[in-house]
N, C-alpha and C positions, 0 to 999 in steps of 0.2 A: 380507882384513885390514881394508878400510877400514868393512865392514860388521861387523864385532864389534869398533872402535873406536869407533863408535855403538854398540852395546848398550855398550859399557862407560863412556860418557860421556853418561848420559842424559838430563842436565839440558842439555848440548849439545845431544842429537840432538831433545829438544823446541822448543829455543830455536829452533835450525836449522827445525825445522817451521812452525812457528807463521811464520816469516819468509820462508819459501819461499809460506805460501797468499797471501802480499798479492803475491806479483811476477806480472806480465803474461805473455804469452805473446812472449820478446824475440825470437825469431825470427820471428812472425807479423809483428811492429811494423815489424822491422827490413826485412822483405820490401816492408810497404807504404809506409816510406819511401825506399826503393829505386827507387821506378815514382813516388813523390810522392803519394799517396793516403793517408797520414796524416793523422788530422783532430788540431786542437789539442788536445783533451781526451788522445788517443793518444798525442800526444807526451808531454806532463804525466807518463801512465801510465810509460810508456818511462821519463822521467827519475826518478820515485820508484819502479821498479821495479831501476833500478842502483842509487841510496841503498840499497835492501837488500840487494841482491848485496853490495852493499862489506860491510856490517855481520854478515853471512854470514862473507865470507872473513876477515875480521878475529877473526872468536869461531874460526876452522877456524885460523888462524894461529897461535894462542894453544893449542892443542890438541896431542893424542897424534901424534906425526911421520906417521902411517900417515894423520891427515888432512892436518895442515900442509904436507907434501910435495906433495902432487898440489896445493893450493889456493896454491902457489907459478908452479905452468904458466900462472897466468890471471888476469885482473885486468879489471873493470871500467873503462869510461873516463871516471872521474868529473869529467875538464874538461869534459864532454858534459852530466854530469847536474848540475852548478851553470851552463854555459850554459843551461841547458836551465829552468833556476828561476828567473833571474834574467831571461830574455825573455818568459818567458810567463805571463801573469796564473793565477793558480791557480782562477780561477773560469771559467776561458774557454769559450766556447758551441766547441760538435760543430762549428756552419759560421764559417769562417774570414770570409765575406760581413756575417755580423751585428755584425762589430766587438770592440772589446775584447777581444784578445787578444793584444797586443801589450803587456809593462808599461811605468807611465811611467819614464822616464829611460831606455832605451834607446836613441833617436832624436830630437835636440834641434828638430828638425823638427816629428816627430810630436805631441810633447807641446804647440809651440807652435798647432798646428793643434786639439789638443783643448781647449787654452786659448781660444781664438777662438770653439769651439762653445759652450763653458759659460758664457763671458765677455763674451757679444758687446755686451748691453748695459751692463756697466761699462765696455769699450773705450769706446765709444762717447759716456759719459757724460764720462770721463776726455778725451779730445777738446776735446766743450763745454766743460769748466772751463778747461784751457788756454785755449780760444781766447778764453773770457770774460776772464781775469785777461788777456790780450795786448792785447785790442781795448779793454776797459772795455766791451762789451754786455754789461748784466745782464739784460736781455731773451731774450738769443740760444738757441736752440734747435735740437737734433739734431732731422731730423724723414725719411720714408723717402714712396717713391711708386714705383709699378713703371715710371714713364718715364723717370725721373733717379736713381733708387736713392736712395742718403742725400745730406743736405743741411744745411746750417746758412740757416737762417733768421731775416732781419735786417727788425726793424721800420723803416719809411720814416725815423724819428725818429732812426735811427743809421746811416745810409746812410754819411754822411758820415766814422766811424769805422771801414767796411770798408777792409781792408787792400789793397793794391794784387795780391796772391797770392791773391786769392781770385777764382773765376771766377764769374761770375752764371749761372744756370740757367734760371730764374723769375723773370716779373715778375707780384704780387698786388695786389689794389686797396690794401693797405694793407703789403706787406710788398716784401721782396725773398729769393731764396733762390741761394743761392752754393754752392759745390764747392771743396775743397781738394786737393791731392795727397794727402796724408795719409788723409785722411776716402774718396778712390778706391779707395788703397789696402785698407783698412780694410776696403769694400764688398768687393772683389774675395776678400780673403780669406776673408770672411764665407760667402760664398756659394758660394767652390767647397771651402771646408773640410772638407762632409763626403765630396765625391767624392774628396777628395786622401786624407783619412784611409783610406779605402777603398784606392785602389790604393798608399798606404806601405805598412800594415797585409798586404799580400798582400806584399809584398816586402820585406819583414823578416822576415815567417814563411816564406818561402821559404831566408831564407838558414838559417832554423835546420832546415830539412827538407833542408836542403844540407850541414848540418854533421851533421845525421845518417849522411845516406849518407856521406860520407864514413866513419865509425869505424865502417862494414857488418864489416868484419873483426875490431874487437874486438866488438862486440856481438854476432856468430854465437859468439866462443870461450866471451863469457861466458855465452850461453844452453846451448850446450853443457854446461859444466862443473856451470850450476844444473840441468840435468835430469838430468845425470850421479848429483849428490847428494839429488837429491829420489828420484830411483828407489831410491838405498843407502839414504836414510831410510825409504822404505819397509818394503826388505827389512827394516831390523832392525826394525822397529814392527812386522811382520807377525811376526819370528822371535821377538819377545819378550810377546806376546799369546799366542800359540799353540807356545811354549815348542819350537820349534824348536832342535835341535842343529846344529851347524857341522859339516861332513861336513870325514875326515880323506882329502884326496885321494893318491894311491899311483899307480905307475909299471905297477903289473902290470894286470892285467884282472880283478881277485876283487872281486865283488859283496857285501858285507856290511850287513844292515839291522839293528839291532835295536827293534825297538819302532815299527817303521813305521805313520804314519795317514794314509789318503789324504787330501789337504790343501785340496778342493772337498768332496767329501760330507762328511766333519769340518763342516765349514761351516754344513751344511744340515741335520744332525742338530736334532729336536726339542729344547727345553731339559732341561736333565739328564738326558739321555742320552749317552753318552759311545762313540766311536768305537773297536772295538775293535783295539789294538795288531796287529799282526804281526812277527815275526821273516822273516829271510828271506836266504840265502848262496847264491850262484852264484859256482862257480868254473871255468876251463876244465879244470882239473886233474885232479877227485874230482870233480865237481856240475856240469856245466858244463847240466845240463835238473834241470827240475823237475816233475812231473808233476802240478797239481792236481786234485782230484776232491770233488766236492759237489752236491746240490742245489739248481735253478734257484733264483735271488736268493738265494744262500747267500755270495755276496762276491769269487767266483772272478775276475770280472772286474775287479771293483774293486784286487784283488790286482796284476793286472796292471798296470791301468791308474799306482796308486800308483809303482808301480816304476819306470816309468818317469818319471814328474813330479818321482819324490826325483834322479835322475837331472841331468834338466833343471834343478832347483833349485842343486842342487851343483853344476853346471856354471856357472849364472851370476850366483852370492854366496849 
């Protein structure tokens, strides 16, 4: 039923097509966010690959009951696939180690710690000017050494105008150079910024590899249900190509073909040339054998072989 609900809606069963080749493989994803082995890029995939599951069930919803019914058993967990946009940068690298993959405004932490990397020396400048406009040194200077880290630096001529909060570091033949709380602080962030972004960055993408696993149960139903429909879209793409008939199934055991073509050498046949039909009725009644006879590669097997494939075919859509 639900496969000649596709042949009979086929601006559906294209749409439906065209929107099932961009979706990932969600069972694979969903396996390796399971063990934690998904890389960011994976997840991304994962999360615009439920955006089109939704957009699937939504066009199946709107459709002939024979689909809208079954696409009523199963739903996407689209709070998964908007967490899932809104944490993670859309350009993000394969290794979660290289950074940027975290977006900003998730973690008010994170972002002031990227702010400190991009920023370090406006921080920095913005410092000086404070402490210019507080002390009156118009002289005064931020200035850096790998044995005191950062520094304000006061010529001898304004010694007298350092503020009591400020610690001396260095004494120069014509200067002096002092430390602030502020200006420690400042350093300290400076410098373990990018190790801190580092281990945030792994542990906010952990939580979203956590809120994966978690929805392992709707994400197996909905990859279930998308391969479910991607095989019926086949069958009818294949049954409406190759002008296949819907076999009329029946309670008894009477075998009826009319016009049968085996549905592989069909296939293989050169261009126009065209496969020749068969009739073909077994019954246990009247017919229950058939006896063929012909010459080596005259089709006898082929015969056979078809009969059963129409068989198989009808049995499963």
């Amino acid at each position: 039923e639900r496969v000649q609900a596709l042949i009979d809606a086929s601006a559906l069963r294209e749409k439906s097509r065209d929107t099932l080749a961009g979706i990932g493989d969600l069972e694979r994803l969903t396996g390796k966010a399971a063990v934690g082995r998904i890389h960011p890029r994976e997840v991304l995939h994962l999360g615009r690959s439920l955006e089109a599951a939704e957009r699937v069930r939504t066009e199946l919803l709107a459709a002939d009951e024979r689909l809208a019914g079954p696409a009523k058993t199963w739903e996407p967990p689209m709070e998964l696939a908007r967490y899932i946009q809104d944490s993670i940068e859309p350009e993000a690298p394969v290794n979660i180690a290289k950074g940027g993959v975290v977006r900003a405004g998730v973690d008010k932490d994170l972002d002031d710690l990227r702010h400190i990397t991009t920023h370090a020396k406006e921080l920095l400048l913005a410092i000086q000017q404070r402490e210019v406009e507080r002390t009156g040194i118009s002289s005064l200077k931020v200035g850096y050494n790998n044995v005191f880290g950062y520094y304000l630096e006061v010529r001898n001529t304004h010694k007298e105008k350092v503020p009591a909060d400020w610690v001396r570091k260095q004494t120069l033949t014509g200067a002096e150079r002092y430390i602030t709380d502020e200006l420690k602080t400042l350093e300290e962030r400076i410098l373990s910024a990018e190790e801190r972004i580092g281990m945030l960055e792994q542990q906010l993408y952990g939580q979203v590899v956590e809120r994966v696993r978690q929805a392992t149960a709707a994400l197996q139903a909905t990859a279930a249900a998308l391969s479910q429909l991607d095989v019926l879209v086949s069958f009818a793409d294949t049954a409406v190509v190759w002008k296949y008939a819907r076999p009329t199934l029946t309670d008894d055991a009477k075998l009826e073909v009319r016009e049968g073509r085996h549905p592989v050498i069909e296939q293989q046949l050169p261009p126009g040339e065209s496969y020749v039909a068969n009739d073909l009725l077994l019954d246990p009644d009247d017919r229950q054998m058939v006896v063929i006879t012909g010459p080596n590669m005259s089709g006898k097997s082929a015969l056979l072989r078809q009969t059963a494939l129409h068989v198989l075919m009808a049995q499963c859509g």
